[in-house]
C-alpha positions in Angstrom: 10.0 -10.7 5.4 10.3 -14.7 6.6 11.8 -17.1 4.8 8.0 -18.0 3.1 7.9 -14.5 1.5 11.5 -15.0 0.3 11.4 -18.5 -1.2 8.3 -16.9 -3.3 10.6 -14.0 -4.1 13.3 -15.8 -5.2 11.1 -17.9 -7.6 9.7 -14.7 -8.6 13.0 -13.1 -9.2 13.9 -16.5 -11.8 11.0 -16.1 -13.8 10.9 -12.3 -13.7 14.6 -12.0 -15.0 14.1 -14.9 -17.8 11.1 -12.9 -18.9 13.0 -9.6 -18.8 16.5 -10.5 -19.2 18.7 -7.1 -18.2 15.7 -4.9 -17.9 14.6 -5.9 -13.9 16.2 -3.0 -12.1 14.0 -3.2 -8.6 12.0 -6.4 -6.9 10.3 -5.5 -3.8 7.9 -6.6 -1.3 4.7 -5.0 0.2 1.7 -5.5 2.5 0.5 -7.7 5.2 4.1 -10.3 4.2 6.2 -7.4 4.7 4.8 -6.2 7.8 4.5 -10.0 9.1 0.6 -9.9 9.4 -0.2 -11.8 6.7 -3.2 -14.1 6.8 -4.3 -17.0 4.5 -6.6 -14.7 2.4 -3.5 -12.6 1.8 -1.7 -11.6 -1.7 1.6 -11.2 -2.4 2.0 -7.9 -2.4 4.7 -7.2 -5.3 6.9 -4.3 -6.7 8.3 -4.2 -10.0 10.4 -1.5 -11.4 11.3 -2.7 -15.2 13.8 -0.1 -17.3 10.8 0.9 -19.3 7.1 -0.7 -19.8 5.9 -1.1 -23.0 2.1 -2.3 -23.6 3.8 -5.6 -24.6 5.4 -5.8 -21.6 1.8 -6.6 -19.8 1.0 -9.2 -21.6 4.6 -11.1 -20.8 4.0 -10.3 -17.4 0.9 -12.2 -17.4 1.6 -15.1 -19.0 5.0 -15.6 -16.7 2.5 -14.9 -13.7 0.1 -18.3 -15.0 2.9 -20.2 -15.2 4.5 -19.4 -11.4 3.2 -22.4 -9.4 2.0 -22.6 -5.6 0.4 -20.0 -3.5 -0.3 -16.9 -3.2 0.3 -16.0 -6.6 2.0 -12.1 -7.1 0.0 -9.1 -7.4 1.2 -5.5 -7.0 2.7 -2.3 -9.2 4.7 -2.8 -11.9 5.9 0.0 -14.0 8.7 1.4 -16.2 11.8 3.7 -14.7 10.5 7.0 -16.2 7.0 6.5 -15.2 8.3 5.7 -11.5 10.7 9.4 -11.8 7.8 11.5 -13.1 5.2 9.7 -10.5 3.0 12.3 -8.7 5.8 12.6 -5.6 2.8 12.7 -3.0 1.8 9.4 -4.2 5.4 7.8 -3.9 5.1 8.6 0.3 3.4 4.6 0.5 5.3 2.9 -2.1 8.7 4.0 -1.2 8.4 3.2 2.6 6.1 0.1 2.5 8.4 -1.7 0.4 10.9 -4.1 1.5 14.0 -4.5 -1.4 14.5 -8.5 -2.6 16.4 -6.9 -5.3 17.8 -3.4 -5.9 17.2 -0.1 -4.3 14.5 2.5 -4.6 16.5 5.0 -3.1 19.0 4.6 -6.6 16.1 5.3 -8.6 14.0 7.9 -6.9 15.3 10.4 -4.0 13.0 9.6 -0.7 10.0 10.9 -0.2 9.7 13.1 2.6 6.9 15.2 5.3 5.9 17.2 2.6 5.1 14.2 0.4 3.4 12.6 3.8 1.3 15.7 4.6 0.4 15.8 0.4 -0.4 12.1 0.8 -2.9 12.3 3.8 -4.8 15.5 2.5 -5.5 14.1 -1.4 -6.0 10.5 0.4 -8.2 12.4 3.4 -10.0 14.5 0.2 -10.7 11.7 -1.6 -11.8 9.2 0.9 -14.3 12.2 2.8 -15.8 12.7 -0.6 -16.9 8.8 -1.2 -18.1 8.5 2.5 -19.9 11.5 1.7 -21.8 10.5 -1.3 -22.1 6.4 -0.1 -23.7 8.1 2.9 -26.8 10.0 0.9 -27.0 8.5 -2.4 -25.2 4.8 -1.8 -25.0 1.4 0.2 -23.2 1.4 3.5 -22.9 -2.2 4.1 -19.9 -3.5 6.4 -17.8 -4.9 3.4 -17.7 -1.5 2.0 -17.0 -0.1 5.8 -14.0 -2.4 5.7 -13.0 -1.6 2.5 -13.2 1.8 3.6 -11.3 1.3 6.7 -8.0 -0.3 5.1 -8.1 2.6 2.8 -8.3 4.9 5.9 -5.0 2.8 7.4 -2.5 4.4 5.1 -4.0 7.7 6.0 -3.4 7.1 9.5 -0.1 5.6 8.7 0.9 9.2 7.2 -0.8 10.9 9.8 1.3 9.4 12.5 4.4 9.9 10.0 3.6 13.2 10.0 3.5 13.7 13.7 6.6 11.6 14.6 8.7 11.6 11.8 8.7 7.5 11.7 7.1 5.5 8.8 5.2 2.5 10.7 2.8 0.6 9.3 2.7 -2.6 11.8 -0.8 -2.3 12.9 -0.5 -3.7 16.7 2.5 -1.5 17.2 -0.1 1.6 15.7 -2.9 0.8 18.0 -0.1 1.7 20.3 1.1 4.7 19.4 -2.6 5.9 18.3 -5.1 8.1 19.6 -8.7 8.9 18.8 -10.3 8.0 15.4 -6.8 7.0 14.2 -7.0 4.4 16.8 -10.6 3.0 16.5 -9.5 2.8 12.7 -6.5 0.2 13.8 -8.6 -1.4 16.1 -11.5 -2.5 13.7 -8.7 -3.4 10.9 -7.2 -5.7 13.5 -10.3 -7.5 14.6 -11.3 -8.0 10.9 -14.7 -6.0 11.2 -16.4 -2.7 10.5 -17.9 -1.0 14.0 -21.9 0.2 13.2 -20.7 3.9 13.2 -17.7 3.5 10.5 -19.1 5.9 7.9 -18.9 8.6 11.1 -15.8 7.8 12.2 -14.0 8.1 8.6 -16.0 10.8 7.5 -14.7 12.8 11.4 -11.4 11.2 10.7 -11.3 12.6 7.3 -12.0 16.4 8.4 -9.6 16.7 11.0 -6.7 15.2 9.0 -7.7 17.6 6.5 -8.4 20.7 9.0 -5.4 19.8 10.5 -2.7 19.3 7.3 
């Protein structure tokens, strides 16, 4: 996280506890800031844990969000501490280890995910993801902004995959066009130069069924 991401944070933080006074238990960071690959297009990439979310709550959150000046404005998860306990545990795999703490700890609220919730992650996500290249390939559009659409989607697949296989979360994607091999690869490659290759719909959908096959 650099001192940019921070500074936001810390405004953030001031507006998020004078909106919630004693109910902020976790403020964390996610995405391209985190990871350090952030461009000028990119969000802020926010995690808020609240001691319970009430309808209400929303509409706070929203108006404190128009009234947070500068660039890029917050975006990101927020819900309530018994939601985030009785979360779908598979699900909990990307948000627990792509998010940087600004303030509290995850690990106080939830207990860690681990490779079962990794290999559940990647074969839901993998399921999921094989069944809308499937159906975009007879019935829909495959035009390269849905290719790269598809392609970040198929980044935190790869990111579990390779969790999986080595037993470290890393989601850096010049270090995972290292480590890499096959599809998972030419998946991290096309994210990094910004562009869908002619043949992405093949290479998720053969992604897909060997993540699957294989987990």
């Amino acid at each position: 996280m650099d001192e940019f991401a921070k500074g936001r944070l810390a405004l953030f933080f001031e507006k998020l506890t004078a909106a919630f006074p004693g109910r902020l238990l976790f403020l964390g960071l996610q995405g391209s800031y985190r990871r350090g690959e952030q461009t000028p297009e990119s969000d802020l990439d926010i995690v808020t844990i609240l001691d319970r979310a009430e309808y209400a709550d929303l509409a706070k959150y929203r108006a404190m969000l128009k009234e947070l000046p500068g660039t890029p404005q917050p975006c990101g998860f927020l819900c309530g501490l018994a939601e985030l306990k009785n979360w779908p545990r598979y699900d909990l795999f990307g948000l627990y280890y792509d998010t940087e703490p600004f303030y509290g700890s995850l690990s106080d609220l939830i207990e860690p995910p681990g490779p079962a919730e990794a290999r559940e992650s990647l074969r839901i996500g993998a399921a999921n993801l094989l069944h809308e290249i499937t159906h975009r390939s007879i019935y829909g559009r495959l035009t390269p902004e849905i290719g790269l659409g598809c392609l970040k989607a198929a980044k935190f697949l790869v990111i579990a995959r390779e969790y999986c296989r080595t037993g470290v979360y890393e989601a850096r994607l010049s270090a995972l066009e290292v480590q890499c091999t096959g599809s998972s690869r030419r998946i991290i490659t096309a994210l990094r130069e910004h562009s869908a290759p002619e043949d992405w719909a093949e290479l998720i959908f053969d992604f897909c069924g060997e993540a699957l096959k294989a987990f």
